[in-house]
C-alpha positions in Angstrom: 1.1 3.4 -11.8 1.1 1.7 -8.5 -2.3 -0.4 -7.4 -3.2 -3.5 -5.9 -5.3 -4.9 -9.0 -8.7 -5.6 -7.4 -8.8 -2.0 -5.9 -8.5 -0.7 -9.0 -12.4 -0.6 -9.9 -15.7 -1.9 -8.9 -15.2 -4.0 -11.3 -12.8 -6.0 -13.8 -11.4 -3.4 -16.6 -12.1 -4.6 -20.4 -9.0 -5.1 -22.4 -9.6 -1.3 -23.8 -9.8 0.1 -20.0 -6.5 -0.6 -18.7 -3.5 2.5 -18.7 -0.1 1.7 -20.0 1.5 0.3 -16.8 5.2 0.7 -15.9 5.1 -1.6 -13.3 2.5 -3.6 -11.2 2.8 -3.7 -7.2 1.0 -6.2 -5.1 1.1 -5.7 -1.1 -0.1 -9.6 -0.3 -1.7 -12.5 -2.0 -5.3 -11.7 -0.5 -7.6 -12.7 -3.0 -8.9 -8.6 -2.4 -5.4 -7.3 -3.4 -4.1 -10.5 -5.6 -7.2 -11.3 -8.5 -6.5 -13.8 -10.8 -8.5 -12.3 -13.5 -7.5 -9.1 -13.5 -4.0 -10.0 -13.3 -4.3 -12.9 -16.4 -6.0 -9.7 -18.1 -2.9 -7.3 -17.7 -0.5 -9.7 -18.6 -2.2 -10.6 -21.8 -1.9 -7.0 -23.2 0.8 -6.0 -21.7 3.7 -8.9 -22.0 6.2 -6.6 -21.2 5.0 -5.4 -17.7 6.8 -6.7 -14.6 5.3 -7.6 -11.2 6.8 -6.6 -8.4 5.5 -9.0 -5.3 7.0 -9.7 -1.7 8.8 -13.2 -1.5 6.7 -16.1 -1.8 3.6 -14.1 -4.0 5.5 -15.2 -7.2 4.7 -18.6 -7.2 0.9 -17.4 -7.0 1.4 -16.0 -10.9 3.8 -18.1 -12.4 1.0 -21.3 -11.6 -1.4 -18.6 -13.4 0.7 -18.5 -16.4 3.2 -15.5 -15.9 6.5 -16.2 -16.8 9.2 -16.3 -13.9 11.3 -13.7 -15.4 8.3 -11.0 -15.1 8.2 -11.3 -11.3 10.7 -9.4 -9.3 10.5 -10.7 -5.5 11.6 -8.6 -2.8 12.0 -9.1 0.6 11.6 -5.8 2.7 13.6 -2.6 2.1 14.7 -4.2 -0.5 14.2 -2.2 -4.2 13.5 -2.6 -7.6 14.4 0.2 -10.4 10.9 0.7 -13.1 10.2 2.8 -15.8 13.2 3.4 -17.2 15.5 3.7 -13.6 13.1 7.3 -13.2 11.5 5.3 -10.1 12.8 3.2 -7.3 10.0 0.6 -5.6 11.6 -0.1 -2.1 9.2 -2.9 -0.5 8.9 -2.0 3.3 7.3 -3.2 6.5 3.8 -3.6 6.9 1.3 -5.0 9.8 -0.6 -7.8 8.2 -0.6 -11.5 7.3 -1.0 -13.9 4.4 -2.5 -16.5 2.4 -5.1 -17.7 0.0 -6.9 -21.2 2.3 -6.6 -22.1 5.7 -3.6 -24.2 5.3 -1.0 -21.7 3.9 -1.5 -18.6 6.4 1.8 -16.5 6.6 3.8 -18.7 3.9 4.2 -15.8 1.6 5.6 -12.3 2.7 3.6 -8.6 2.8 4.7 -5.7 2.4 3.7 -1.9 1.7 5.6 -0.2 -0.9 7.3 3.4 -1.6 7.5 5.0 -4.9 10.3 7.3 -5.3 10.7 9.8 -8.3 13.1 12.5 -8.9 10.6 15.0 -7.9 8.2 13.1 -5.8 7.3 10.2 -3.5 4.5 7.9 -2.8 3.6 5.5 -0.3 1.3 2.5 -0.7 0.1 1.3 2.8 -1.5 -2.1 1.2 -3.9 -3.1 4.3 -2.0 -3.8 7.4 -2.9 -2.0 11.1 -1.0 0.5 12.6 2.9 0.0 13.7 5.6 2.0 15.0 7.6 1.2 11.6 5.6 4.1 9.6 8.2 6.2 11.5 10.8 4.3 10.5 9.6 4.5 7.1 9.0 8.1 6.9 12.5 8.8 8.5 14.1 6.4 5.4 12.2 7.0 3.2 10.0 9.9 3.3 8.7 12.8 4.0 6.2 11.9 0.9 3.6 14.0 -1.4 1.0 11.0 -1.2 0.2 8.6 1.1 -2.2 5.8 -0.2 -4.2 4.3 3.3 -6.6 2.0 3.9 -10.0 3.0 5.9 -12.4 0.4 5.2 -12.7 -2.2 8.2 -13.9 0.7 10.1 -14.0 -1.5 13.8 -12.2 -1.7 16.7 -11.8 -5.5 16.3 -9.7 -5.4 13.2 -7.5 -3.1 14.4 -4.4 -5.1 14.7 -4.6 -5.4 10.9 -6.3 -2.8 9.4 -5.4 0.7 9.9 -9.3 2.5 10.1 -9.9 5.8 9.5 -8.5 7.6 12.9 -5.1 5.4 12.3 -5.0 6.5 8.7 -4.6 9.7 9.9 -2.2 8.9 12.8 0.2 6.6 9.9 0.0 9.5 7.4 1.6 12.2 10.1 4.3 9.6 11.4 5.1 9.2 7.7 5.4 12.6 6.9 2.7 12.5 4.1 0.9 15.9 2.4 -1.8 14.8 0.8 -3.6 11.7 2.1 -5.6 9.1 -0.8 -7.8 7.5 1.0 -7.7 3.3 -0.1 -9.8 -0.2 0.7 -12.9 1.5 1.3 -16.1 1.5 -1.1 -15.3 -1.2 -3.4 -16.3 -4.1 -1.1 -18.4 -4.3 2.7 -15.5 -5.8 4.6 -17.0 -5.3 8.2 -20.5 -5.5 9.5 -21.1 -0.9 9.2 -22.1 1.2 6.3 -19.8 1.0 3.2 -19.9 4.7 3.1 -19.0 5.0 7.1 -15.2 5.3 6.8 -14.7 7.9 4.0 -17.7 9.9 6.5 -15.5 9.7 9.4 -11.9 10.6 7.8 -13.8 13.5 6.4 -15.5 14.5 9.8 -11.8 13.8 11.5 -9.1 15.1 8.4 -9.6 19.1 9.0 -9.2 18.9 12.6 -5.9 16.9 12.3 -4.3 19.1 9.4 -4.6 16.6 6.9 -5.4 17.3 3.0 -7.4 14.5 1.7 -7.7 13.4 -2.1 -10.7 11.1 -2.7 -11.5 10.8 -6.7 -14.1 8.5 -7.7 -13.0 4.7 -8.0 -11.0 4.4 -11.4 -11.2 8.1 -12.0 -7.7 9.5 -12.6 -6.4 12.4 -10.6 -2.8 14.7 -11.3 -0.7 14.5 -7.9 0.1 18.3 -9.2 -3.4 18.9 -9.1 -5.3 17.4 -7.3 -9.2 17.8 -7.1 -11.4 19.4 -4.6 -12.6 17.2 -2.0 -15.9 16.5 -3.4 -18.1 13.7 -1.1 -19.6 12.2 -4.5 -20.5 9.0 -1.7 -23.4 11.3 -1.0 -24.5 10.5 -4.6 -24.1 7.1 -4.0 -27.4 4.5 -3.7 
């Protein structure tokens, strides 16, 4: 299961929640993609789990109790073997920066991530903005059966570091993605718009670009084999 841990719901998991986890993948130390509690949580009841971080991130979790030898750190397209060798984790290039104050911007590395099965891939976009590296990536390492991008700073202004939804689309055709999960939306207002804006506007823009979209509800699961009906349950949504 690949997720950045504060993403994962609305809110924290109880002990009870959380899936059996082959490995856990962080894109940055953000506190929005790197939570303390969650992560103290996971490891607790599941000592045998490993994190997989870019350079610099494990120092974050070993000062939060994680022992060294459960943190792989990799710098990018470098690649880590989980669950059993089935799955390689190759860390790759991302448009973003760093850090947890003002005084240590950029002094740990980000990175996106790819997920590749004997039957499948996956890419995990993270938050970063738009770069000519997704081709890169998607020659490498792709074509993929998901592509996991973030939408949810949904203004012109943070486009240098955040994809929006009209980039999404753009990253997931230079990658060579078929079924686009749309990520870093809904959970949190980020920018000064409608927290429901960018999931309206990749719907409005997907059918016209080609693109299949897969948008469960925030901690619902979904089967890459079969995946569910675009349904716009934000409509639901107070």
């Amino acid at each position: 299961m690949l997720f950045d841990p504060v993403w994962a719901r609305r809110s924290s998991p109880s002990r009870e929640e959380l899936p059996v986890l082959d490995a856990v993948v962080i894109s940055h130390d953000h506190y929005d993609h790197l939570d303390r509690q969650l992560i103290e949580r996971g490891a607790g009841t599941q000592p045998e789990v490993i994190f997989h971080v870019p350079l610099g991130v494990g120092a974050h979790l070993e000062e939060w109790g994680i022992a060294a030898d459960r943190t792989r750190e990799l710098d990018l397209w470098e690649e880590a073997s989980v669950a059993r060798g089935r799955v390689r984790l190759v860390a790759a290039p991302a448009r973003h920066f760093s850090g947890r104050c003002v005084l240590d911007r950029n002094r740990t590395l980000w990175a996106s991530w790819v997920a590749i099965g004997k039957r499948r891939r996956a890419y995990f976009g993270g938050a970063g903005g738009y770069h000519r590296q997704f081709i890169e990536i998607g020659a490498r390492l792709g074509p993929f059966d998901l592509t996991m991008l973030e939408i949810g700073v949904n203004h012109p202004g943070w486009g240098a570091i955040h994809l929006r939804p009209e980039n999404a689309l753009r990253a997931h055709r230079a990658l060579g993605g078929k079924l686009l999960l749309p990520i870093h939306w809904g959970a949190f207002d980020l920018a000064v718009h409608a927290w429901d804006k960018p999931i309206r506007t990749l719907e409005a823009a997907a059918p016209t670009s080609g693109v299949e979209l897969v948008v469960p509800r925030i901690g619902e699961l979904a089967c890459l084999s079969n995946p569910p009906a675009l349904s716009p349950w934000w409509d639901q949504v107070d």
